[in-house]
N, CA, C and O atoms as a CHARMM CRD file, in Angstrom:
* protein
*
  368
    1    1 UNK  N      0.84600  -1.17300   0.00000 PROA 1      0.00000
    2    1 UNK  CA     0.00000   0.00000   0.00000 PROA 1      0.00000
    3    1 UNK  C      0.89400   1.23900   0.00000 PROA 1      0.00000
    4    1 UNK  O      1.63200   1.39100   0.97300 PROA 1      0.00000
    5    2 UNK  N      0.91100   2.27400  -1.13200 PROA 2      0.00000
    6    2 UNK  CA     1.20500   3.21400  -1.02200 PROA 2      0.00000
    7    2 UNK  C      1.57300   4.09500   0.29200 PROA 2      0.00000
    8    2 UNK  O      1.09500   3.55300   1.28900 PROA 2      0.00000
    9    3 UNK  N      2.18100   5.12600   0.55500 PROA 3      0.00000
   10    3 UNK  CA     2.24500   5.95300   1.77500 PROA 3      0.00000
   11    3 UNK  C      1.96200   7.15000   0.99900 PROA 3      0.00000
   12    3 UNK  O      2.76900   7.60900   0.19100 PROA 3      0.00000
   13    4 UNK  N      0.66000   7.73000   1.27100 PROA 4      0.00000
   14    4 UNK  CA    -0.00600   9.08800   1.03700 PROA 4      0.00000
   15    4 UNK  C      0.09700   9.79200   2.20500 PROA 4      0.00000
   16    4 UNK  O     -0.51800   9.37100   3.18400 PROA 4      0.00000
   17    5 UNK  N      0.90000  10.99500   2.30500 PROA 5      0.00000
   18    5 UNK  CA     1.00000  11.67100   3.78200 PROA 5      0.00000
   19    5 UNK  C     -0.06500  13.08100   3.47700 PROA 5      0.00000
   20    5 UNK  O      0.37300  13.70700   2.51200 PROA 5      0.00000
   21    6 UNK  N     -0.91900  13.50600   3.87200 PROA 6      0.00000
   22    6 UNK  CA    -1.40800  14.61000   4.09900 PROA 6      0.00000
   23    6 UNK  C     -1.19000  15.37000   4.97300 PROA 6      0.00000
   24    6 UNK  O     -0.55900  14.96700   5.95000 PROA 6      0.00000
   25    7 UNK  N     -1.77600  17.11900   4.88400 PROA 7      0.00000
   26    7 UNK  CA    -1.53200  18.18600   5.62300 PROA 7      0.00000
   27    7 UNK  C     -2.50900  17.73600   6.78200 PROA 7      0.00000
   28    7 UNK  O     -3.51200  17.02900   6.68700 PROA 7      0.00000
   29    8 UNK  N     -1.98000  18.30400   7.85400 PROA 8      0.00000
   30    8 UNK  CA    -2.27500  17.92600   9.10100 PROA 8      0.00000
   31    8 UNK  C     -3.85900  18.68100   8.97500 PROA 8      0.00000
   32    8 UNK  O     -3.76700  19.59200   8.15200 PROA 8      0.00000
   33    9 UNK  N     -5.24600  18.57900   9.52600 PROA 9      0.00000
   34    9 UNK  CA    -6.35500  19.26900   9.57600 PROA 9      0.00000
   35    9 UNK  C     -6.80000  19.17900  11.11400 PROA 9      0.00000
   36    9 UNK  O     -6.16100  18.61500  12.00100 PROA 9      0.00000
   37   10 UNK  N     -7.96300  19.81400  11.24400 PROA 10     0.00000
   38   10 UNK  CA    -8.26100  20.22900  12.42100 PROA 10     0.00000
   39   10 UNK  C     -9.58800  19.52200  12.59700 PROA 10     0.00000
   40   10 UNK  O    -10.49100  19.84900  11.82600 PROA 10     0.00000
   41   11 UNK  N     -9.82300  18.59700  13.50900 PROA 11     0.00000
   42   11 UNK  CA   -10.97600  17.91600  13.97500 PROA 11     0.00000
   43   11 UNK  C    -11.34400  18.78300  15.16000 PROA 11     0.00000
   44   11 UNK  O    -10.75900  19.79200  15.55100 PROA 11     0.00000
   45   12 UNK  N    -12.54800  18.13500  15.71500 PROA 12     0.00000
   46   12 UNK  CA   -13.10700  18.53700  17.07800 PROA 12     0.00000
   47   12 UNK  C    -13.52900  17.26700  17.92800 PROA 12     0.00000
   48   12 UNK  O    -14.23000  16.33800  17.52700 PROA 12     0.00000
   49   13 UNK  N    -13.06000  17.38900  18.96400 PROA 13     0.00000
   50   13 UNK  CA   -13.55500  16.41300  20.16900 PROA 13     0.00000
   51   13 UNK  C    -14.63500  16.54400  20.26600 PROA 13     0.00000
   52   13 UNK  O    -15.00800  17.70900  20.40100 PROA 13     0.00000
   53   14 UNK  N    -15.73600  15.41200  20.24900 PROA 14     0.00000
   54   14 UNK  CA   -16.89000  15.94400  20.62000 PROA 14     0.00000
   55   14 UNK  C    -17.28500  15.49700  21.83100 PROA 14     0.00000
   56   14 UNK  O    -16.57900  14.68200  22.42500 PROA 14     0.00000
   57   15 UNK  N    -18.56400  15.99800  22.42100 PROA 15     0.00000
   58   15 UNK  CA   -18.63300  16.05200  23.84100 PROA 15     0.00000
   59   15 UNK  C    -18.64300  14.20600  24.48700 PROA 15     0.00000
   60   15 UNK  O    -18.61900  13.97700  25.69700 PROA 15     0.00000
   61   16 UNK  N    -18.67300  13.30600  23.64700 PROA 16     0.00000
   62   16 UNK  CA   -18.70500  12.24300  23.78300 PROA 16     0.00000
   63   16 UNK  C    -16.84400  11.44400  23.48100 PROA 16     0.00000
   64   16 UNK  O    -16.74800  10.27400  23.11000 PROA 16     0.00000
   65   17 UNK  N    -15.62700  12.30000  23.71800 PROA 17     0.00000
   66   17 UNK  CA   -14.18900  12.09000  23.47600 PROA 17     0.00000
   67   17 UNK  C    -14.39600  11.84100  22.57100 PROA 17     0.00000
   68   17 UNK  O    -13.39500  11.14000  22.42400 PROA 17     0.00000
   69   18 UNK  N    -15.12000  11.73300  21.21300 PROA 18     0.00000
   70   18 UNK  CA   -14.70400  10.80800  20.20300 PROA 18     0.00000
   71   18 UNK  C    -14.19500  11.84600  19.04500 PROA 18     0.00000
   72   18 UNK  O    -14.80300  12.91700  19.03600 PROA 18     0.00000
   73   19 UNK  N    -13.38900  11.71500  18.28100 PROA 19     0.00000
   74   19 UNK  CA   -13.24500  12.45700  16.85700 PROA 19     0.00000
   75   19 UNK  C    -12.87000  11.43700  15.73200 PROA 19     0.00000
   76   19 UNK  O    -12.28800  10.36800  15.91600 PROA 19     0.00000
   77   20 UNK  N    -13.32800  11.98000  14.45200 PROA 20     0.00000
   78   20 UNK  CA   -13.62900  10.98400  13.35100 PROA 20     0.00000
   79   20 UNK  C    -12.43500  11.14100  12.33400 PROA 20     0.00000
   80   20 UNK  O    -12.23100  12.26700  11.87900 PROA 20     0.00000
   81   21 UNK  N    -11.55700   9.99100  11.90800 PROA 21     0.00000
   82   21 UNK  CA   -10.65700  10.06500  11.00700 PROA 21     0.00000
   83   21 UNK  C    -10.79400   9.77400   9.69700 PROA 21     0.00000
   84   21 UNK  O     -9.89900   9.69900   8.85500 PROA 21     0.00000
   85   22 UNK  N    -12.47100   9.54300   9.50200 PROA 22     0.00000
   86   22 UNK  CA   -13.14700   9.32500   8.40000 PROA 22     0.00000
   87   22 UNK  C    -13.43900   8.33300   7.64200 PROA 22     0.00000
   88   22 UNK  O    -12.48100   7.57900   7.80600 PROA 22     0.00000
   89   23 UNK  N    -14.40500   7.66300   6.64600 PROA 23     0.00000
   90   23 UNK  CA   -14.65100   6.49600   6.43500 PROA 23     0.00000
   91   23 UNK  C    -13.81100   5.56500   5.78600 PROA 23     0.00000
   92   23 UNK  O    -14.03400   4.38200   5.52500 PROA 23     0.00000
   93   24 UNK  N    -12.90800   6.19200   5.58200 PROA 24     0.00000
   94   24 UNK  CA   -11.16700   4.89000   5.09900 PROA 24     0.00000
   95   24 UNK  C    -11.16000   4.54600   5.97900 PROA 24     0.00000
   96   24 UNK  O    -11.09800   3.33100   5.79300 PROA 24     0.00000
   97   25 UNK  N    -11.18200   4.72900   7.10200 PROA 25     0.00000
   98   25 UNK  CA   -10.77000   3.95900   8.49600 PROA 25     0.00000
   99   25 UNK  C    -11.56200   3.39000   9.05300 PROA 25     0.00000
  100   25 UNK  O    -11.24700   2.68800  10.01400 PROA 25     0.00000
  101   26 UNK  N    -13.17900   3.53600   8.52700 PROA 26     0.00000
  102   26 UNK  CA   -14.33500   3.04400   9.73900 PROA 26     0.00000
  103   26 UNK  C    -13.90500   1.77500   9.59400 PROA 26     0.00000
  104   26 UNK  O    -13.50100   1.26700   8.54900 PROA 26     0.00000
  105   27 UNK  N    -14.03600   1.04900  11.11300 PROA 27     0.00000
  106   27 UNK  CA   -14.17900  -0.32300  11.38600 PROA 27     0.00000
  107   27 UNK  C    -12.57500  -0.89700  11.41900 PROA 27     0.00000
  108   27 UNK  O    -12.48700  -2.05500  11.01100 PROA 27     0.00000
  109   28 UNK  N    -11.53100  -0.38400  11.76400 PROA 28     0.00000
  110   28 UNK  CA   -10.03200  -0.25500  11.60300 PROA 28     0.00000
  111   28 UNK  C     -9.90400  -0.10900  13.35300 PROA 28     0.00000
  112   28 UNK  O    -10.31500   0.66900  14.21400 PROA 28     0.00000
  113   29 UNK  N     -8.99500  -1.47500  13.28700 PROA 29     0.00000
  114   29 UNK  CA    -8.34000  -1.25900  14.84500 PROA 29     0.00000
  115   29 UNK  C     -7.15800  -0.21200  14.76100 PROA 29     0.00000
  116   29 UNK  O     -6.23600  -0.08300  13.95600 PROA 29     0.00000
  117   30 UNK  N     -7.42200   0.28500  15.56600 PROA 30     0.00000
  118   30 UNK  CA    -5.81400   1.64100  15.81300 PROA 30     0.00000
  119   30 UNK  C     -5.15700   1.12500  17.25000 PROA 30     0.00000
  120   30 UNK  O     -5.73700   0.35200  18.01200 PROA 30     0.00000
  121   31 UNK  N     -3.98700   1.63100  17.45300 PROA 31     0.00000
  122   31 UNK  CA    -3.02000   1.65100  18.45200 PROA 31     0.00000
  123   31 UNK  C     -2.97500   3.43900  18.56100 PROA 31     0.00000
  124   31 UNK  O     -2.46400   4.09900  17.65600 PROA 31     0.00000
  125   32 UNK  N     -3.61600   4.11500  19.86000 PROA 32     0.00000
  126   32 UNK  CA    -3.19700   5.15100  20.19400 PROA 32     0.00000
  127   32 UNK  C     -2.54700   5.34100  21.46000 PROA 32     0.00000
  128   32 UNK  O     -2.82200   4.88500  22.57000 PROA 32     0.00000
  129   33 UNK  N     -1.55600   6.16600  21.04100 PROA 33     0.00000
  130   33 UNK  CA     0.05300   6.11200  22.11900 PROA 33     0.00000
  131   33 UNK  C      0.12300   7.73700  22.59700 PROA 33     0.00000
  132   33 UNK  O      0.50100   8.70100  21.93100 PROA 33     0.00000
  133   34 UNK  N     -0.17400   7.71100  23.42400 PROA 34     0.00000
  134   34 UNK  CA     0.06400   9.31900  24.39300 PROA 34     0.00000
  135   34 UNK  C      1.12500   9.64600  24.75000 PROA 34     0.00000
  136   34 UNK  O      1.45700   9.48800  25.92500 PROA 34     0.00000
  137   35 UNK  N      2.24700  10.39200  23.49800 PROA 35     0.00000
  138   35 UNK  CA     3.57200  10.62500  23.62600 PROA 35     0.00000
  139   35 UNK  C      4.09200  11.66200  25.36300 PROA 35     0.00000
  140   35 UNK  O      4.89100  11.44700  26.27400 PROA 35     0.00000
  141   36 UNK  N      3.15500  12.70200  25.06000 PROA 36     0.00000
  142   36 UNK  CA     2.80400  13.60700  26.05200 PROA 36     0.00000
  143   36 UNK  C      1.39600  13.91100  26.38300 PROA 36     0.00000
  144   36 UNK  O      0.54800  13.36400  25.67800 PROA 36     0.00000
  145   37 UNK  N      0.97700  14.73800  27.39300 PROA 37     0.00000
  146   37 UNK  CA    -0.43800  15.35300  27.62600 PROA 37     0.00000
  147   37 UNK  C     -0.36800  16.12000  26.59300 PROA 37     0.00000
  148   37 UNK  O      0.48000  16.99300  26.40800 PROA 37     0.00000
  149   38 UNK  N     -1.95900  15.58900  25.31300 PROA 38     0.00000
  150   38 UNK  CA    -2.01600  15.97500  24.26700 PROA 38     0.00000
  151   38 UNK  C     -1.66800  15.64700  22.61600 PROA 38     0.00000
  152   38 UNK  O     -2.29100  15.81300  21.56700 PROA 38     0.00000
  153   39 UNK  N     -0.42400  15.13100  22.94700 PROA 39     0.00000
  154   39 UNK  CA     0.12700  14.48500  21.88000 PROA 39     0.00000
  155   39 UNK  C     -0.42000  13.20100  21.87900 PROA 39     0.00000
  156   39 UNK  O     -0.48500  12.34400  22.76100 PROA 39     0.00000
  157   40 UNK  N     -0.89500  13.23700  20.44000 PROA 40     0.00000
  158   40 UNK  CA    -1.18100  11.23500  20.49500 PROA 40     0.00000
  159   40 UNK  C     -0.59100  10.80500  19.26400 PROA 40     0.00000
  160   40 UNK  O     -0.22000  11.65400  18.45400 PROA 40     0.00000
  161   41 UNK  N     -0.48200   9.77300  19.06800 PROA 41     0.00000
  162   41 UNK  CA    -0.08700   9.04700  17.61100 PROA 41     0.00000
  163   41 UNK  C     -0.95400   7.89000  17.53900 PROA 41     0.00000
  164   41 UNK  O     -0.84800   6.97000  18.35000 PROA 41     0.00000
  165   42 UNK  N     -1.79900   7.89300  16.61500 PROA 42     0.00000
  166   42 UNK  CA    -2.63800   6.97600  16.19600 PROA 42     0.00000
  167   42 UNK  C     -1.83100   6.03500  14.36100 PROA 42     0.00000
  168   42 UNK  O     -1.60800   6.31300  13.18300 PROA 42     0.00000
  169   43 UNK  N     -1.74300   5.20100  15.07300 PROA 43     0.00000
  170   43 UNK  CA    -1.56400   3.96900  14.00600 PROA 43     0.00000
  171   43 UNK  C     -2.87900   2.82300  13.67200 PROA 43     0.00000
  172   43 UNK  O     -3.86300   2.60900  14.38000 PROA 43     0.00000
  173   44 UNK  N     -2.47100   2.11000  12.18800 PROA 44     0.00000
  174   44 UNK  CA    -3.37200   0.91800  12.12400 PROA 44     0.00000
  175   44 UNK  C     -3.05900   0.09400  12.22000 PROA 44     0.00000
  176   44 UNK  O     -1.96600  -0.21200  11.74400 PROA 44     0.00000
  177   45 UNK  N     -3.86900  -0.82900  12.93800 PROA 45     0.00000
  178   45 UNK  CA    -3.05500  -2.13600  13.38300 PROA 45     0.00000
  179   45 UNK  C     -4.03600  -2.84100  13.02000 PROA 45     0.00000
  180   45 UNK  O     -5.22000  -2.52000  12.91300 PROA 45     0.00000
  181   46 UNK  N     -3.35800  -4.14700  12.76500 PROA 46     0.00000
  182   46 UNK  CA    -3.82100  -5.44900  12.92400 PROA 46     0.00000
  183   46 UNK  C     -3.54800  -6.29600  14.31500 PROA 46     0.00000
  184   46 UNK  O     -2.47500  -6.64500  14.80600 PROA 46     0.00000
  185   47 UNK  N     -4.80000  -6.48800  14.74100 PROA 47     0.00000
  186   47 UNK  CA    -4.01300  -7.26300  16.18400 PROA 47     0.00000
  187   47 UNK  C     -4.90200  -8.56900  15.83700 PROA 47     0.00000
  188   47 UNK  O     -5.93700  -8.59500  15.17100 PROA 47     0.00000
  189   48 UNK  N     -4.10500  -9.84700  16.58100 PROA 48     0.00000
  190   48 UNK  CA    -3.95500 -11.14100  16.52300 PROA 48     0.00000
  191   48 UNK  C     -4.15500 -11.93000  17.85600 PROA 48     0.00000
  192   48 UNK  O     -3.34800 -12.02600  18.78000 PROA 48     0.00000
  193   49 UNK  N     -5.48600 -12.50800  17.75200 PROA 49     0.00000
  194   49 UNK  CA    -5.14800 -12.77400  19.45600 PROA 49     0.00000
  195   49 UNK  C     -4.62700 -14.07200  19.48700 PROA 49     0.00000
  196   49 UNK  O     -4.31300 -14.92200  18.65400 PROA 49     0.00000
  197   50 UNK  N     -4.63200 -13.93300  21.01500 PROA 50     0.00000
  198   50 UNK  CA    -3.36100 -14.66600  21.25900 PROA 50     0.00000
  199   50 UNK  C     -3.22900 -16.32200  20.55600 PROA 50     0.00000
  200   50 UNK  O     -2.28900 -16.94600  20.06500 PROA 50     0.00000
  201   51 UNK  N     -5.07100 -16.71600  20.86300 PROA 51     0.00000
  202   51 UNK  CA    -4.89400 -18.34700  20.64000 PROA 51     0.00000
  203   51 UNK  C     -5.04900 -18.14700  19.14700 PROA 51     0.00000
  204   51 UNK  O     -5.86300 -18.98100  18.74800 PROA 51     0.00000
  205   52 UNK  N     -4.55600 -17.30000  18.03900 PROA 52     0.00000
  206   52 UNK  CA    -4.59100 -17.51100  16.29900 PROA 52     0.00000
  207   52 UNK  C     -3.00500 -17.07800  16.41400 PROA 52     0.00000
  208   52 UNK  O     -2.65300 -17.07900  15.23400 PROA 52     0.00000
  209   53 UNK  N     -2.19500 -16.81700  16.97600 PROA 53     0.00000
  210   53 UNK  CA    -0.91000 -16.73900  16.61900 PROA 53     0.00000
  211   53 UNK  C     -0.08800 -17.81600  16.46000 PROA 53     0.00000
  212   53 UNK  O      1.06500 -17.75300  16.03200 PROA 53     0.00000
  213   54 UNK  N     -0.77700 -18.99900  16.86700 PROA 54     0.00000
  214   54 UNK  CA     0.19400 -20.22000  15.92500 PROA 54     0.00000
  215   54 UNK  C      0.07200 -20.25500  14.17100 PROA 54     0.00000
  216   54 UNK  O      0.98600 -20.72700  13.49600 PROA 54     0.00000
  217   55 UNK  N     -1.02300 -19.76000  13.63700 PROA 55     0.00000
  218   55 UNK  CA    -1.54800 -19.33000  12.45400 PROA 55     0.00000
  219   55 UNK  C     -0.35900 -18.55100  11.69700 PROA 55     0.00000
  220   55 UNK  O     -0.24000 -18.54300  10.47200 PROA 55     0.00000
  221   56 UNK  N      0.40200 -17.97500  12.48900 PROA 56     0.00000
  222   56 UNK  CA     0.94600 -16.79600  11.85700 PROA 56     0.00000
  223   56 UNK  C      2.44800 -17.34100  11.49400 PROA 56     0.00000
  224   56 UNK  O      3.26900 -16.66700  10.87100 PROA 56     0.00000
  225   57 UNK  N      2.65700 -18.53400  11.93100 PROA 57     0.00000
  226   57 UNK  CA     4.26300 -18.97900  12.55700 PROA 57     0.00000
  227   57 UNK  C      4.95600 -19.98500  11.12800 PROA 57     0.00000
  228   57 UNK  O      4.36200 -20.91900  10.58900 PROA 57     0.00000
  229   58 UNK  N      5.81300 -19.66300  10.89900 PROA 58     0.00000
  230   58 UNK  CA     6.48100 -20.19700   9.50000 PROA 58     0.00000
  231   58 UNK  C      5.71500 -21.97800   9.39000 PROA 58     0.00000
  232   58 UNK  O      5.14800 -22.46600   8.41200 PROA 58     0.00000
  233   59 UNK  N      5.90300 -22.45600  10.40000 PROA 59     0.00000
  234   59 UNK  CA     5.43300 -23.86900  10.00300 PROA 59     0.00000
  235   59 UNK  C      4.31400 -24.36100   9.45600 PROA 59     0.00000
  236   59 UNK  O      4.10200 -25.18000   8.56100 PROA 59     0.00000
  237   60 UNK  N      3.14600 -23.24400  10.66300 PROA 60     0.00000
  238   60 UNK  CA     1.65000 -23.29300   9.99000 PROA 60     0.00000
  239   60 UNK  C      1.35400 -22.65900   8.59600 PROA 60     0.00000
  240   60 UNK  O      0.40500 -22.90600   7.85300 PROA 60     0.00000
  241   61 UNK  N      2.38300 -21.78800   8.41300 PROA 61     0.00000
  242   61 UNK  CA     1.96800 -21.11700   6.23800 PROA 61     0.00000
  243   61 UNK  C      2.80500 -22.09100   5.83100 PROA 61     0.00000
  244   61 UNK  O      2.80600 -21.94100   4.61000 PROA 61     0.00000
  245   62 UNK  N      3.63500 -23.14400   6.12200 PROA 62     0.00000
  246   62 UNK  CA     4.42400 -24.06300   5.61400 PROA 62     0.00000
  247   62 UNK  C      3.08900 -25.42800   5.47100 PROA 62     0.00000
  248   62 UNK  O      2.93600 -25.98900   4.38600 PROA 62     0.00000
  249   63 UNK  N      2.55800 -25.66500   6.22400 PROA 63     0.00000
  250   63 UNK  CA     2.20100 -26.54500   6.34000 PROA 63     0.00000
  251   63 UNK  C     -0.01200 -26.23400   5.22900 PROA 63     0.00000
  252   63 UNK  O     -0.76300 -27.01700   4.64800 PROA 63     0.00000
  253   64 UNK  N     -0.07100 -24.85700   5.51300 PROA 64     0.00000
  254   64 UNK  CA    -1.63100 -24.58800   4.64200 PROA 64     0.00000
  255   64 UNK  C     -1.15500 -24.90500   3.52200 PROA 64     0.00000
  256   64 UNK  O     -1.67100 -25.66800   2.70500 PROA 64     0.00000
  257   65 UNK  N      0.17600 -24.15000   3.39900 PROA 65     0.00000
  258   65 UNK  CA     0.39200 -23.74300   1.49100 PROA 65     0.00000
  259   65 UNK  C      0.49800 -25.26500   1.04200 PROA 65     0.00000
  260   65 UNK  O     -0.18800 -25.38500   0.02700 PROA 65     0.00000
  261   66 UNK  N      1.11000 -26.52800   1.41000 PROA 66     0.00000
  262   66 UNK  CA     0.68200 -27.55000   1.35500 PROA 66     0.00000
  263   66 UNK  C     -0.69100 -28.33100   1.28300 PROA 66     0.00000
  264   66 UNK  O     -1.10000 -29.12000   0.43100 PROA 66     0.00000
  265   67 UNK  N     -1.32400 -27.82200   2.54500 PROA 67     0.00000
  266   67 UNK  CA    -2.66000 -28.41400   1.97900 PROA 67     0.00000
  267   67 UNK  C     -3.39500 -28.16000   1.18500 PROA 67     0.00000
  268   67 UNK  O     -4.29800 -28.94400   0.89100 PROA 67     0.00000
  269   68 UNK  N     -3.21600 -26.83600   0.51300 PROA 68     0.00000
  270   68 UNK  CA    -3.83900 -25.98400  -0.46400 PROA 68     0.00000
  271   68 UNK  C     -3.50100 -26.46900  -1.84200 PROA 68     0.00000
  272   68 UNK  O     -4.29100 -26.78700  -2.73000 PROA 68     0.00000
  273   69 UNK  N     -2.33000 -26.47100  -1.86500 PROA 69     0.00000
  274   69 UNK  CA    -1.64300 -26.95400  -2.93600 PROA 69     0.00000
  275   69 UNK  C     -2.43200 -29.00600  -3.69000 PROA 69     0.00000
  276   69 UNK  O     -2.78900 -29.45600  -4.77900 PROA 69     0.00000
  277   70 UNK  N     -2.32600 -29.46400  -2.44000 PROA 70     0.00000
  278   70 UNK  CA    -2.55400 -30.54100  -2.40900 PROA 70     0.00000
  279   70 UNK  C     -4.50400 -30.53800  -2.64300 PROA 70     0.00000
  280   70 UNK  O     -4.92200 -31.62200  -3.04800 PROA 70     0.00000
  281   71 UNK  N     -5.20000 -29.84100  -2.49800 PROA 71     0.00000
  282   71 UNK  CA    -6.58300 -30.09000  -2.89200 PROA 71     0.00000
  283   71 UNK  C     -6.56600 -29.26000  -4.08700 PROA 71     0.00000
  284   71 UNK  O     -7.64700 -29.42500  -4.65200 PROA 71     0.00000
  285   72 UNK  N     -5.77700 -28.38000  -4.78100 PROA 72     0.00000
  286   72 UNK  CA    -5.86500 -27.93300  -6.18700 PROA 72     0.00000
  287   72 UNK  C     -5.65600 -28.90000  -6.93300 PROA 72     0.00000
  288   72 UNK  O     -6.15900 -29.11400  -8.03600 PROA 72     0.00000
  289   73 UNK  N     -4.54700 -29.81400  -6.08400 PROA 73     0.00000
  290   73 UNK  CA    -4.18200 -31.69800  -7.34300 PROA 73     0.00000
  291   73 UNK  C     -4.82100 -32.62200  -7.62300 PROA 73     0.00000
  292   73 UNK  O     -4.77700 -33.31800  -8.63800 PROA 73     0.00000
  293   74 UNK  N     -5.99800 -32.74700  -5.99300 PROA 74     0.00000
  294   74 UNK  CA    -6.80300 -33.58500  -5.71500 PROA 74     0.00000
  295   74 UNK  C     -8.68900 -33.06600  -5.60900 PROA 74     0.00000
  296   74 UNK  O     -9.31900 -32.40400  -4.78400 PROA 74     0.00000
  297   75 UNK  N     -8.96300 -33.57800  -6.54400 PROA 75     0.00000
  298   75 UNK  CA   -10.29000 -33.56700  -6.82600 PROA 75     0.00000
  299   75 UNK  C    -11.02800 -34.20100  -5.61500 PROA 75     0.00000
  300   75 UNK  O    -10.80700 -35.28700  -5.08000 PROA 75     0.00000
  301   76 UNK  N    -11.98200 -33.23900  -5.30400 PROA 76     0.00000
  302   76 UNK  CA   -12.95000 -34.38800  -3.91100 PROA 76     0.00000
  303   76 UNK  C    -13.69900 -35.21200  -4.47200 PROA 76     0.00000
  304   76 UNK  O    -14.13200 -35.00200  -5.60500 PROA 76     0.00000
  305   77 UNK  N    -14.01500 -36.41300  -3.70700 PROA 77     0.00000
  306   77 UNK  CA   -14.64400 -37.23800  -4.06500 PROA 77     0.00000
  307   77 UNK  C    -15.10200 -38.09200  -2.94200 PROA 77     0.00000
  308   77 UNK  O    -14.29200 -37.90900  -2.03400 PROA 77     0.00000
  309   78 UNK  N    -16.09400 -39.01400  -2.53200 PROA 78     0.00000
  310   78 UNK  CA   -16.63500 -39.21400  -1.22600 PROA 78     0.00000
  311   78 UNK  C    -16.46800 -41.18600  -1.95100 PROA 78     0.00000
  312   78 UNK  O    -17.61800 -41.59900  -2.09800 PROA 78     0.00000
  313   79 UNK  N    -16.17500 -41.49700  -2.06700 PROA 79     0.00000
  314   79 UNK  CA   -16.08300 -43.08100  -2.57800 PROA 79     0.00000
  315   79 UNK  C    -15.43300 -43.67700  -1.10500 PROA 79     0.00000
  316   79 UNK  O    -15.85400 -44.77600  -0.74600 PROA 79     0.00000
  317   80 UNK  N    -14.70400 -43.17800  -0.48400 PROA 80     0.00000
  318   80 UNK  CA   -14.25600 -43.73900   0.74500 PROA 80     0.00000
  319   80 UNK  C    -14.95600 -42.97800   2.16200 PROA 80     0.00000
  320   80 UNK  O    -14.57600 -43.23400   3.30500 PROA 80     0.00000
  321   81 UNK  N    -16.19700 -41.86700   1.77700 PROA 81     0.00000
  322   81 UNK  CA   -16.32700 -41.66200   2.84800 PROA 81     0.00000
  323   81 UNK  C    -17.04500 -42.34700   4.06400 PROA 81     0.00000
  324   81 UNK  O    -17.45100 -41.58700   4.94300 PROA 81     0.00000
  325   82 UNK  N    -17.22100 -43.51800   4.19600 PROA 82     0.00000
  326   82 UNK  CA   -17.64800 -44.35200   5.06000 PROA 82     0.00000
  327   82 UNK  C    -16.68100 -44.69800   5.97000 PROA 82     0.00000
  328   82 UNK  O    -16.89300 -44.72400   7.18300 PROA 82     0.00000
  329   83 UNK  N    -15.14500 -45.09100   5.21700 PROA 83     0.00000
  330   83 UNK  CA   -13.94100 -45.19000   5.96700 PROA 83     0.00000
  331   83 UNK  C    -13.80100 -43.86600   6.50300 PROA 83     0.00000
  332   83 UNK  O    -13.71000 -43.83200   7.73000 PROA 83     0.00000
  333   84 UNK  N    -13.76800 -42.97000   6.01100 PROA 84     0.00000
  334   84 UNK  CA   -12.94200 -41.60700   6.46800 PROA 84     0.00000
  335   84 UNK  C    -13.98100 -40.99300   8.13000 PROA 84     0.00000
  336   84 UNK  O    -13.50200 -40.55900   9.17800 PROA 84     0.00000
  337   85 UNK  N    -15.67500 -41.22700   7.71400 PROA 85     0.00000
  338   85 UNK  CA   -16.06100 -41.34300   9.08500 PROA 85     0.00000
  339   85 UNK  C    -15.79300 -41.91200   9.50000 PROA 85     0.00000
  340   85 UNK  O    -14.92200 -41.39600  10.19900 PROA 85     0.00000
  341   86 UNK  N    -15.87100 -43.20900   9.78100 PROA 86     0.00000
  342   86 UNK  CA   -15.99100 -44.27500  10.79300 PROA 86     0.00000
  343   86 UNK  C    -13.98500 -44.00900  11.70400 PROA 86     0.00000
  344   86 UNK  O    -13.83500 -44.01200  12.92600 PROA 86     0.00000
  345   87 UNK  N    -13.15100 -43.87600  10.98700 PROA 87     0.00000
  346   87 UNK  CA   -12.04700 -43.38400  11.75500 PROA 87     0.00000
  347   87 UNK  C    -12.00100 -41.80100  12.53000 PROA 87     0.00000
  348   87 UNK  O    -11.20900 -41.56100  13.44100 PROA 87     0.00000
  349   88 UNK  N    -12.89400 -40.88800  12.04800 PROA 88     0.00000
  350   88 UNK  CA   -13.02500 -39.64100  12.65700 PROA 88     0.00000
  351   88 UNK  C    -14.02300 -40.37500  13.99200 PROA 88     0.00000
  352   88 UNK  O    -13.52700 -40.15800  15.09800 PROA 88     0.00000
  353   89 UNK  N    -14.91300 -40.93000  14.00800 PROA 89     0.00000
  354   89 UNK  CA   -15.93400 -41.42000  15.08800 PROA 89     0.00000
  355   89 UNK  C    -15.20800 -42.41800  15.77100 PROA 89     0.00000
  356   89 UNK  O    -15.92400 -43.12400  16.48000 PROA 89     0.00000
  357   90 UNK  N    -14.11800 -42.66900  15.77400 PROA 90     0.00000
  358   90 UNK  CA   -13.30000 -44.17800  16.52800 PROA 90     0.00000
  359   90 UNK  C    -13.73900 -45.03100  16.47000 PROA 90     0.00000
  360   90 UNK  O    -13.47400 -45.72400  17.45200 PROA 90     0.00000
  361   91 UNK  N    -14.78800 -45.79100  15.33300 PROA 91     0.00000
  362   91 UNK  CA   -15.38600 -46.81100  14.98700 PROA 91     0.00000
  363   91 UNK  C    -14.48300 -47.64500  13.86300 PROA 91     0.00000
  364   91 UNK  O    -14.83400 -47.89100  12.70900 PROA 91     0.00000
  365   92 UNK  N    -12.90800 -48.10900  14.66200 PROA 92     0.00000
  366   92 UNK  CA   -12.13600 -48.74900  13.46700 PROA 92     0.00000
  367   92 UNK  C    -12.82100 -50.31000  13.00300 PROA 92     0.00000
  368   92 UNK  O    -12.32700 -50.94900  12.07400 PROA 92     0.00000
């Protein structure tokens, strides 16, 4: 994504703390950091909780891009699905 920097503009707090950075951003998690009283720096973040961060970890994109790969080769087909339940249900 590009870096478009604009001239700084002037919002208003409204009586409810809130001020609007406008609809590019609606629905956008931010990180705001209170350098000093007054100063803030608002960033966009993506945050990750905690129990999806194995998701994120070289082995698990090692291991999708594989399975992905592997059902683009392999056509579905249910001819064995009687076996494939009966071992998901522990009915060997």
């Amino acid at each position: 994504m590009a870096s478009v920097v604009t001239p700084p503009s002037v919002k208003v707090i409204g009586a409810n703390g809130q001020i609007s950075l406008g609809k590019l951003y609606a629905g956008r998690q931010v990180l705001v950091e209170e350098r000093e009283p007054g100063v803030w720096l608002i960033r966009t973040a993506t945050i990750i909780p905690d129990n999806e961060i194995w998701l994120h970890q070289p082995k698990a994109a090692t291991d999708l891009q594989n399975a992905l790969s592997w059902a683009q080769t392999n056509s579905p087909d249910d001819n064995n699905l009687d076996t494939i339940l009966d071992r998901f249900s522990g009915q060997d």
